[in-house]
C-alpha positions as CSV (number, residue, x, y, z in Angstrom):
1,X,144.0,149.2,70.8
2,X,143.8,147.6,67.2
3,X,145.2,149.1,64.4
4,X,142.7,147.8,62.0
5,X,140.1,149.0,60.8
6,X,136.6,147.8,61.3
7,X,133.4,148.6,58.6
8,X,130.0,147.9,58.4
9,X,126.7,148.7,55.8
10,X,123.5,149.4,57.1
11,X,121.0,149.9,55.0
12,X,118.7,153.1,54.2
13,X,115.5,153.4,55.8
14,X,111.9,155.1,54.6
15,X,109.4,155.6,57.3
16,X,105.7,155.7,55.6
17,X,104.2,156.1,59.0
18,X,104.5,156.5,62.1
19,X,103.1,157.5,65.8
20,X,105.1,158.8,68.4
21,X,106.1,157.1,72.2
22,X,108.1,159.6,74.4
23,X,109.5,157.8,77.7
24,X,112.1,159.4,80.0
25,X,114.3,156.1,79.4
26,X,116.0,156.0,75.9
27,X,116.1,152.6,75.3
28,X,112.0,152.4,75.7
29,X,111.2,155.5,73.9
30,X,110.5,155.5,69.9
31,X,108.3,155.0,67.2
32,X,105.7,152.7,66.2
33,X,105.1,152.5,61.9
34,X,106.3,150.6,59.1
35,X,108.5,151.3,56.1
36,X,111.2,150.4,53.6
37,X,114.7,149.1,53.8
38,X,116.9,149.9,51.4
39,X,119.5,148.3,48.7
40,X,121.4,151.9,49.3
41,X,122.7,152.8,52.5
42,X,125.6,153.9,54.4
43,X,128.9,152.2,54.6
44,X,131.0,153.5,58.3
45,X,134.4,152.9,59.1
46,X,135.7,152.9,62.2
47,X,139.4,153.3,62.9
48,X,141.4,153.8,66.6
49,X,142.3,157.4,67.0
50,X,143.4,160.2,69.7
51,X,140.3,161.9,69.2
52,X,136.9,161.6,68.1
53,X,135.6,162.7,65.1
54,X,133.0,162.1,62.2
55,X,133.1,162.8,58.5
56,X,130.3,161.7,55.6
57,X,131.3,161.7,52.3
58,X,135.0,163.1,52.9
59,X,133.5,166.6,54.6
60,X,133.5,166.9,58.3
61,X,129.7,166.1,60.0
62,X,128.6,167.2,63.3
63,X,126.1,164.0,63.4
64,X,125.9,163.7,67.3
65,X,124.2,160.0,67.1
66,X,127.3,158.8,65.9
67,X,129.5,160.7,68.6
68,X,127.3,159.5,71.4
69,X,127.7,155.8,70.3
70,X,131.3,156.3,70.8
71,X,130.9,158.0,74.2
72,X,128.7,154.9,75.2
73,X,131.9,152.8,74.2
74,X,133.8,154.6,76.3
75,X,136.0,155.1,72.8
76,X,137.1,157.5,71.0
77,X,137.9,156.8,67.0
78,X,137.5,158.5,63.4
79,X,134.5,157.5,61.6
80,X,134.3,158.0,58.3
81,X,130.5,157.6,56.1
82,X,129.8,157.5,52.8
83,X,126.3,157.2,51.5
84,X,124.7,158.3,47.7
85,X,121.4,158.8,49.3
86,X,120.5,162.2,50.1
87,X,121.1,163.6,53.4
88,X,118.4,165.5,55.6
89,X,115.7,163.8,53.2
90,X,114.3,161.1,55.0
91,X,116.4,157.7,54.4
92,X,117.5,157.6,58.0
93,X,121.3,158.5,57.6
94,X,121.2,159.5,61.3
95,X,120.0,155.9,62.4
96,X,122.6,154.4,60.2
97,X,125.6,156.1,61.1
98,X,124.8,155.4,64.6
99,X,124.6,151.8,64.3
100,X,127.4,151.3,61.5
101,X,129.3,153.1,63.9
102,X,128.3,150.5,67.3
103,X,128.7,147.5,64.8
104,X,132.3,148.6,63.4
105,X,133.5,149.9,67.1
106,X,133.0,147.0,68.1
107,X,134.4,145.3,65.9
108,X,137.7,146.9,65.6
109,X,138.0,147.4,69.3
110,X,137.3,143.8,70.6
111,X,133.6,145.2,72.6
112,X,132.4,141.5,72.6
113,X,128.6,142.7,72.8
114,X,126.2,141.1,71.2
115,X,124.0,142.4,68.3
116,X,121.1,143.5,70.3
117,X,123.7,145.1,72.8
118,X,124.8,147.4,69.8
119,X,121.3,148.2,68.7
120,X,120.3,149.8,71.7
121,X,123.1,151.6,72.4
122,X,122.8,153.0,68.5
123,X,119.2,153.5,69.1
124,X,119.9,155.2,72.2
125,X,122.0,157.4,71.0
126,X,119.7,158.7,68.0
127,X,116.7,159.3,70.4
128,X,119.0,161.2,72.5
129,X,120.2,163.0,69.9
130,X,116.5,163.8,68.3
131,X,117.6,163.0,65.4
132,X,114.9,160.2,64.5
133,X,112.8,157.3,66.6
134,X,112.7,153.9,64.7
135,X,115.1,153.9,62.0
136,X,118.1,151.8,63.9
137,X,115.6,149.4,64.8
138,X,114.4,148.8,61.3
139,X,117.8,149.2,59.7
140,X,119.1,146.3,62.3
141,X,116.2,144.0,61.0
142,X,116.3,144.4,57.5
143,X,113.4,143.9,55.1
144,X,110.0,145.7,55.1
145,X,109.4,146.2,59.0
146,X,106.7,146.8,61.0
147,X,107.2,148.2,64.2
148,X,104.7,147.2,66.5
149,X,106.4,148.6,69.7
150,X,108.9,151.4,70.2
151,X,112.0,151.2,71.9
152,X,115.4,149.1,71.9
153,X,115.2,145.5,71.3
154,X,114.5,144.7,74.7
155,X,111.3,146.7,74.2
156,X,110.4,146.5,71.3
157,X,108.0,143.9,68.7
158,X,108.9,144.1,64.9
159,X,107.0,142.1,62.3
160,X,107.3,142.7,58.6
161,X,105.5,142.4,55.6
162,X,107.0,139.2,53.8
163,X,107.8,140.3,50.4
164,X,110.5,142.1,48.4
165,X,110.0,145.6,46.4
166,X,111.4,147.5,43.6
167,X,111.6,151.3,45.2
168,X,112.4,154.5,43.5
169,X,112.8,157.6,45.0
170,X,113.1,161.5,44.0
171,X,114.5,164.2,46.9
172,X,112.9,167.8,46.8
173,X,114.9,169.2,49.5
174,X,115.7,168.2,53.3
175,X,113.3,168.6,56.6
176,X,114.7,169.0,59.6
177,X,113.2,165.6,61.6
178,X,114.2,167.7,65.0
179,X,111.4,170.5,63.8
180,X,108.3,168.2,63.6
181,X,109.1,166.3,66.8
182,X,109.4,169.2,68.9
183,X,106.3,170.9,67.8
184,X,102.3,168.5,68.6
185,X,102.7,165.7,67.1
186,X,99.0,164.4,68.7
187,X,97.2,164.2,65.0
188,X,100.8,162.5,63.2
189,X,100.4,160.1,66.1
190,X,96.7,159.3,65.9
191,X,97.1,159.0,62.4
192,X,100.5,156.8,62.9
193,X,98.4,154.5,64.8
194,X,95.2,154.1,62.5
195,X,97.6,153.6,59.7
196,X,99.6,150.8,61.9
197,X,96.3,148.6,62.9
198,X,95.6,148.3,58.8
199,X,99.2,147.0,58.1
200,X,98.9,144.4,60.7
201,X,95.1,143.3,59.5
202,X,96.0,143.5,55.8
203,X,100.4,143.2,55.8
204,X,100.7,144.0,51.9
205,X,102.7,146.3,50.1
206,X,99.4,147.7,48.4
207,X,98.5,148.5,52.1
208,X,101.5,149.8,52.9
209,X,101.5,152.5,50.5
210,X,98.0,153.3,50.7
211,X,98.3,154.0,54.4
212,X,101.5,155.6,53.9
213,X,99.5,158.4,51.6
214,X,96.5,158.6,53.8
215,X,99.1,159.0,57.0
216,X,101.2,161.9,55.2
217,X,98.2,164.0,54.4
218,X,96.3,163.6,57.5
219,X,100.2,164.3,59.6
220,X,99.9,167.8,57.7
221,X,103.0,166.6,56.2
222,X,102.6,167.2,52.4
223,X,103.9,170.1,50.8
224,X,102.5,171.1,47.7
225,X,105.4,170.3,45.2
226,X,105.5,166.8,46.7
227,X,101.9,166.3,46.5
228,X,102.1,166.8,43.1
229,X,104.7,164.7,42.8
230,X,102.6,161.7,44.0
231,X,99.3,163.0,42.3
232,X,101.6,162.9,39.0
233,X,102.6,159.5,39.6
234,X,99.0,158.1,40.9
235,X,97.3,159.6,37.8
236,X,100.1,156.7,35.4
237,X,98.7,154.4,37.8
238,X,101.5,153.9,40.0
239,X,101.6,153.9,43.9
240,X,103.4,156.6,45.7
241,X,103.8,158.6,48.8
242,X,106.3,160.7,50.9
243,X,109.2,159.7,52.8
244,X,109.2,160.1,57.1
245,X,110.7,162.4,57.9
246,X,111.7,164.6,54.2
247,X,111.0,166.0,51.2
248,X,111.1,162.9,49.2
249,X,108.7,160.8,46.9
250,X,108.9,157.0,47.0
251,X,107.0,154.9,44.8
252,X,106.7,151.1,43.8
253,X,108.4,149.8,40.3
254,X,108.7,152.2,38.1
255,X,106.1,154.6,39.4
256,X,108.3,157.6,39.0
257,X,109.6,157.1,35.9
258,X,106.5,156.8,34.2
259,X,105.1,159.8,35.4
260,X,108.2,161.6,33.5
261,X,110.8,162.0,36.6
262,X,114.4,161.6,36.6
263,X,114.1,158.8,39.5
264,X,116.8,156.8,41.3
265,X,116.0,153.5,41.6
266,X,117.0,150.6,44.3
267,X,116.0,147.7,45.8
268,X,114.3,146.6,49.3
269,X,117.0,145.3,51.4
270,X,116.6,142.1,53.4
271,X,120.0,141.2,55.8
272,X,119.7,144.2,58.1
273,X,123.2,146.0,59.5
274,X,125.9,143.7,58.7
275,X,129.9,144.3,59.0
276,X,131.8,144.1,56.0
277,X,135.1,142.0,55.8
């Protein structure tokens, strides 16, 4: 057992759509959509210890995606996350601290697997623990991806819309991602898929957003004050929609801001999960 320390970033991740494929094996259950990666995300370190457990942002977290990575390792270790994005909100901080925590185990511990080894265990371990569907996957590749099938990368096709993006982003509140998935999700998948075949025919961010609105109201998704949130920044001419799964506006530029709100304001990101020395 080291006594090291191993780290990794992996970036935030906003869903704007989505469709949902159940399967009785992990690693070829998930989600098929699009979205955003992120400039912010969440840094994990990983460190050899008697017993397991998990803190984010110096307070103790019972985020079980993270614990079953560990128990896949066969390891047991502290993990310690810090993010500034907002939890329970829709920036995948689930996903993340799963695979920070695959990337950095294995990395302090010697694993020797390889990165698409890590992946699926991390995205085995969020679908397991309901906890979200396609975020590790994204977060892994980096950029603006497309998912065009679900599952671990042995399953799984990504693509991506080639182009880099100025986000900003305004949290209402959290939304439990466990709620919506447990209840029909039949019309949020039809919709998921609709939305999916005009990204691939027309892979712009103009289409991306425009589907990502059109997906959130037909998913019954909206609530009112973030509908108005979006109808605010639509009416300054901007391009905005809600965040999969939360209570969160993202728009392109300066979208936000124009439309009068106290916005934070990133960056798409474009290298994926990587370790930090």
């Amino acid at each position: 057992m080291s006594d090291e320390v191993g780290r990794a970033f992996v970036p935030g991740h906003i869903t704007g759509f989505f469709s949902i494929h159940e399967d009785d094996d992990p690693e070829r259950a998930g989600s098929r959509g699009a979205g955003l990666t992120l400039s912010e995300g969440v840094t994990v370190t990983v460190e050899p210890a008697a017993e397991t457990s998990i803190d984010l942002n110096g307070e103790f977290a019972a985020v079980e995606s993270g614990r079953r990575v560990l128990d896949d390792l066969d390891l047991t270790a502290r993990i310690s996350a810090e993010t500034t994005l907002p939890l329970g909100a829709g920036f995948g901080i689930s996903g993340a601290l799963a695979l920070g925590t695959a990337f950095a185990a294995n990395d302090v511990f010697g694993g020797g697997r390889s990165e698409n080894e890590l992946v699926t265990i991390a995205h085995g371990a969020e679908v397991e623990a309901g906890t979200g569907l396609g975020d590790v996957v994204a977060q892994a590749r980096g950029g603006i991806p497309i998912r065009l099938e679900p599952g671990a990368p042995a399953h799984n096709r990504l693509d991506g819309v080639p182009t880099r993006a100025n986000i900003e982003y305004l949290s209402l509140g959290e939304l439990s991602t466990a709620e919506v998935l447990s209840g029909s999700t039949t019309r949020l998948s039809e919709a998921g898929v609709e939305a999916l075949v005009a990204l691939v025919n027309e892979p712009t961010m103009e289409t991306f957003m425009e589907q990502s609105n059109e997906f959130a109201e037909r998913a019954e998704l909206l609530t009112d004050e973030v509908r108005d949130v979006i109808e605010d920044v639509h009416d300054e001419g901007g391009q905005a929609s809600m965040a999969m799964l939360g209570k969160t506006v993202f728009a392109l530029d300066s979208g936000l801001s124009d439309a009068g709100y106290d916005a934070n304001a990133c960056r798409t990101h474009h290298a994926g999960a990587t370790l930090i020395e």
